[in-house]
N, C-alpha and C positions, 0 to 999 in steps of 0.2 A: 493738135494745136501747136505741139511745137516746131514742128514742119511747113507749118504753114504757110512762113513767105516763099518758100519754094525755091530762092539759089543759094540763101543762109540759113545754117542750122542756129537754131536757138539752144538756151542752154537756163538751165534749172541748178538752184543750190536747195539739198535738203541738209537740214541740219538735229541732231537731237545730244540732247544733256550724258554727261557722262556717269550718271546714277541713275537713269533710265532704265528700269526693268530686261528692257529687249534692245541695248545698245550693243550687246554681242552680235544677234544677229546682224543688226543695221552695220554695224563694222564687215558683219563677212557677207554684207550682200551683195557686191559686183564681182565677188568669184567667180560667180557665171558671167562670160564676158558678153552674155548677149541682153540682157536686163541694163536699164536704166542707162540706155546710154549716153543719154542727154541732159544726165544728170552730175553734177559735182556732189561728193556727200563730204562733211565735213562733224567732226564731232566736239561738241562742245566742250572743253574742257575749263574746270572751274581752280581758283586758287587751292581751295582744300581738296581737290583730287590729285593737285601736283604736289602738295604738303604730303600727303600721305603715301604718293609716291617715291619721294624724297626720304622720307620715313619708315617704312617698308611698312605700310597700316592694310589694315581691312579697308573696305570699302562696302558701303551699305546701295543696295539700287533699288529706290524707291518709288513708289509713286501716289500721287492723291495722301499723303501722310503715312502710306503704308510699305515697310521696308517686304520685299519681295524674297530678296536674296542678299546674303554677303561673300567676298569677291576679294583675293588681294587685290590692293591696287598695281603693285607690281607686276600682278598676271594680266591684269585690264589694259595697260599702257603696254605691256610687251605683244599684247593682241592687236593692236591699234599699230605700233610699228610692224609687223609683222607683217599684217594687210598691205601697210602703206610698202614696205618693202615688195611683196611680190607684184602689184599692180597698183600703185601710185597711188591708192584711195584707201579711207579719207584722209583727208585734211584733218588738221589741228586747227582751230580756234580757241585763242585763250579769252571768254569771255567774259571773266571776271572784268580784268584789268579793260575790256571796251568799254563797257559798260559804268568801269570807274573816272576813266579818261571823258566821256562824251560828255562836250557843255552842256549838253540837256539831262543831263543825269536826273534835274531833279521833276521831270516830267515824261521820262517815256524809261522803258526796257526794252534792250535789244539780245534779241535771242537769236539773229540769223542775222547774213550777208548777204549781197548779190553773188551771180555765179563766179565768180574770179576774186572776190572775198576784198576788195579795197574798200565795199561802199558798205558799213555796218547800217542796217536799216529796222523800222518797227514796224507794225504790221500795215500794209497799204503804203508803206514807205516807195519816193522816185528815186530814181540816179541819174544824178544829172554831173557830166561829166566835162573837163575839158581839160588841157594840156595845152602848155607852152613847149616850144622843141628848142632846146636848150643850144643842139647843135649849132641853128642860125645866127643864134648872137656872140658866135667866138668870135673876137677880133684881132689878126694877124695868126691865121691859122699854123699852126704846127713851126710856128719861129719862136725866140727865144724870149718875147714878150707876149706871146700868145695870154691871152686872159677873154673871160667874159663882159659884155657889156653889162653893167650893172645898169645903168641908168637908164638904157632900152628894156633892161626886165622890170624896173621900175613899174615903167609907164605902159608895158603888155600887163602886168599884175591886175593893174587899176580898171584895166579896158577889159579886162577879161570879165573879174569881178563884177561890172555894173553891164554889161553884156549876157551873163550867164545868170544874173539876177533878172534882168527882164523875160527870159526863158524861162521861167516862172509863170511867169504872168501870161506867156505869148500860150504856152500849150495849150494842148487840149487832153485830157486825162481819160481811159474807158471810165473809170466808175469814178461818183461822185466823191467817194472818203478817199481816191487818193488827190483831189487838187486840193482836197480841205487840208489834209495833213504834209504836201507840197507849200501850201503858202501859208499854214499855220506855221512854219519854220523856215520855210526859206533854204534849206539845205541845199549847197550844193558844193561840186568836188575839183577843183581847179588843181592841176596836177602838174608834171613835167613828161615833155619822151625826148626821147636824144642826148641821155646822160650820158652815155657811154660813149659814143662819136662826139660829144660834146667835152670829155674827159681827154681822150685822143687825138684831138685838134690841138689842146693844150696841151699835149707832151707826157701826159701822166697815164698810169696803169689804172684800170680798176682794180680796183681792192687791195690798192696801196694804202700806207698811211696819208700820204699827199692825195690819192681819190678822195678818203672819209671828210678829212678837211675840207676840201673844196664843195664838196656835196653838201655836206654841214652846212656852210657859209650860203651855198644858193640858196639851198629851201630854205635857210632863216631867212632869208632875203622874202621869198615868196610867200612865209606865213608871215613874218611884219608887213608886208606892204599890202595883202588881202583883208587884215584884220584892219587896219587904217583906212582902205579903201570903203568896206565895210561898213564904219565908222560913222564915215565921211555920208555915204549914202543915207544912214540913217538919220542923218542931220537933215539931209534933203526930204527923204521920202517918207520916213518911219522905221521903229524897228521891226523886226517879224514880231507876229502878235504873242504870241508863248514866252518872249522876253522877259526875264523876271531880274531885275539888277543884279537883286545881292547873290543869289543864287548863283547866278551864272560867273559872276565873276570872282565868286567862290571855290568853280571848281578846279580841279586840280591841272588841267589842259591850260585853262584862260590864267592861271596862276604864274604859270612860265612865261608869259608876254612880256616884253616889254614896258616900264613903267607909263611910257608915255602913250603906247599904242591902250594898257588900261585905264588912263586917265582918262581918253577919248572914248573907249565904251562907257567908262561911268558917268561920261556928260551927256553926249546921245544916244547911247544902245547901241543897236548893232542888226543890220538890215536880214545878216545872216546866220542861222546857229550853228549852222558847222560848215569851213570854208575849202576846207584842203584835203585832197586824195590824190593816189596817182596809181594811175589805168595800165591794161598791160597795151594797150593803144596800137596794139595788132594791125588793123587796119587804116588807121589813120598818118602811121609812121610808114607805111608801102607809100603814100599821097605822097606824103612830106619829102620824098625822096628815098625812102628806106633807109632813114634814122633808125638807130635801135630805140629799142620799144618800151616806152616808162622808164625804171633805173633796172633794168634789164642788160648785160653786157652784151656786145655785139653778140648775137645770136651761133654768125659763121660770116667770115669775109665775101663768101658767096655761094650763093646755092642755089638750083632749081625750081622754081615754083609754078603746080602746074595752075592756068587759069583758065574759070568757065568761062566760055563763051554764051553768045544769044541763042543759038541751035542747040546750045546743049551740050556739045564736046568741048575737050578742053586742051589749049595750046600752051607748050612750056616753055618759058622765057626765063632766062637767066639773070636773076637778083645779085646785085654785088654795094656793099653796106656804104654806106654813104662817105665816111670818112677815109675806107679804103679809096671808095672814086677817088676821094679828091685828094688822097696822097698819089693815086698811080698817076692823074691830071697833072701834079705840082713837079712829081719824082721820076715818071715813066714805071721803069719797071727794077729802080733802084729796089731790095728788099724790105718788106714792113718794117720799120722799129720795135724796140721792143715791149714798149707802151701799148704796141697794139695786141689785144689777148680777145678769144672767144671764150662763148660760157664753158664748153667741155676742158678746157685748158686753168680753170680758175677753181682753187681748194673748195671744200663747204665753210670751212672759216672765212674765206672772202664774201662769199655772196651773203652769210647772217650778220657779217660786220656791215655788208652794205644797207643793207636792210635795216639793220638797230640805228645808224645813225639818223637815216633818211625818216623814222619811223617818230622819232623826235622832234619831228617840226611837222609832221604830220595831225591834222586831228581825226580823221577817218581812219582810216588805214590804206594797203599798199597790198596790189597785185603783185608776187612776187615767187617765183618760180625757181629752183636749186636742181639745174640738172648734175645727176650725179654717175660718176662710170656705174657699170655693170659688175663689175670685178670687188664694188666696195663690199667691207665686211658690213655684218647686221648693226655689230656694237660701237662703230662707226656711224653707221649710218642713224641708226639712235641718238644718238650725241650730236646731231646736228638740231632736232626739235629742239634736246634738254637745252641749248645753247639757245636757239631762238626764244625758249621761257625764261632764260637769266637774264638777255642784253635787251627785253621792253618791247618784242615784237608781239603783235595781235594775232598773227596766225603764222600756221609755218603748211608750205608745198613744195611735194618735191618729186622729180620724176629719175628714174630710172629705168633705163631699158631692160625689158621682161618679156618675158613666152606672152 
């Protein structure tokens, strides 16, 4: 089934609780590298597992009300980095805090992600996704006024928003509970790609302190103007039916808003219940010109990618990142800046600082990927999760090159 469009792999996230009886196994089950391979696994991890981790505590793994076994938690989470060290899996999911952040807190539980972990979902949950490319609205590229059009992401915000809400309405769903719980909420994940070429245009490094600002500053940009948009829609058309005022504007996400962007959901509702995510947008950023991908740092200034063709074989053409084009365009073959950086070149403190900020104006969560050398130590490499659970990130992934 999951082969079955036949020139794209599909992909599956399992996920399971971290006082789970048999979450040992589930952590060493891609050991064998020929099992699940179209599967992401990721493990849930909850506040008081990382309290007790933090603690050096027991840990109880229970299930149905009945404790099974006790476990340090020290030993649990160093099994977990351990895994994820030698073959990238699983993932971390901090579920607690999703589940405490989501406007719908007070009508669903979320206990999984989609495969790439940006779109928190509940059971028969869609993902409906799309992306602005940040790259295209820099104006006077790589000169000393270089800045973004604000007033152009304004007005994509808006267009998106009332675009990706009628996408809603337009599908078509295989089974009936998921269009019921698609248009019982309305959810959907309006994102960015091209931060990084779009960081670069403007003169700045990623994973400066002048990146996090800027970064900052956009996606508040994109989550006040989708919640107004929003807003605005449900003035027109209605809010999603599970809209409940007080609740929602209760919770702790919708808390953060702007006063005026709350005063406008507490007059009309709000069309959507959850508005913001950002995708690792793989494929859609090749389209766009080979933008880098989400808030993702340029990947690599250029590299080989080989492509299937209709027969079946595949021809290899040389990808070169969008920003570089259009500095070698502007400059010839003057050298990069030094603004310009690939992911292998950037600390693990830069990529969870990028990520903690952007994760703040987010209400879903964010695909988000920490390549790290092969040379790193374990206790290093540990301490890039424990960093992702202090700075408000949903989940942490990270790859390292391995046998």
């Amino acid at each position: 089934a999951i082969m079955s469009a036949g020139s794209r792999r599909g992909a599956m996230m399992a996920t399971l609780r971290c006082d789970h009886p048999d979450i040992e196994e589930f952590i060493d089950a891609k050991r064998d590298a020929t099992r699940l391979r179209n599967f992401n696994l990721s493990v849930l991890v909850t506040d008081a597992f990382m309290d007790a981790v933090d603690r050096d505590l027991p840990w109880d793994l229970v299930f149905d009300g009945r404790t099974y076994r006790t476990v340090p938690a020290r030993g649990l989470w160093e099994r977990i980095m351990r895994a994820t060290y030698a073959y990238a899996e699983p993932g971390v999911i901090f579920i607690d805090r999703i589940n405490r952040l989501n406007n719908l807190h007070y009508c669903e539980t979320i206990q999984a992600t989609n495969p790439c972990g940006e779109q928190p979902l509940p059971p028969y949950g869609a993902c409906l996704l799309g992306s602005i490319n940040l790259a295209r609205l820099v104006v006077q590229p790589f000169g000393p006024e270089a800045r973004l059009d604000g007033e152009r992401l304004k007005s994509l915000v808006a267009t998106a928003v009332r675009m990706m809400d009628n996408v809603v309405d337009a599908s078509n769903f295989p089974l009936p509970q998921q269009a019921q719980e698609a248009r019982a909420k309305r959810r959907i994940g309006l994102g960015v790609t091209g931060l990084a070429d779009a960081l670069a245009l403007c003169r700045v490094r990623y994973g400066s302190e002048e990146s996090l600002r800027l970064t900052g500053a956009w996606l508040a940009a994109v989550r006040r103007e989708a919640y107004l948009a929003s807003a605005a829609l449900a003035a027109e058309k209605g809010a999603f039916p599970l809209f409940d005022r007080e609740p929602f504007l209760a919770g702790e996400n919708v808390r953060a808003l702007d006063p005026d962007v709350r005063e406008a959901i507490a007059e009309h509702g709000i069309r959507n219940a959850l508005l913001t995510s950002i995708a690792p947008t793989g494929t859609i950023s090749l389209f766009a010109g080979n933008v880098s991908s989400g808030i993702e740092p340029i990947f690599s200034f250029a590299f080989t990618r080989a492509v299937l063709m209709p027969d079946g074989s595949r021809r290899e053409e040389q990808v070169v990142d969008h920003a570089v084009a259009a500095w070698r365009d502007a400059n010839g073959d003057d050298p990069l800046p030094d603004w310009f950086v690939d992911a292998g070149s950037l600390t693990p403190h830069e990529h969870v600082a990028m990520q903690a900020v952007a994760q703040t104006y987010v209400d879903s969560s964010i695909s988000k990927t920490i390549n790290l050398p092969e040379a790193i130590d374990f206790d290093a490499f540990q301490d890039v999760y424990l960093e992702a659970w202090r700075t408000g990130c949903k989940g942490r992934t990270t790859y390292r090159p391995n046998e």
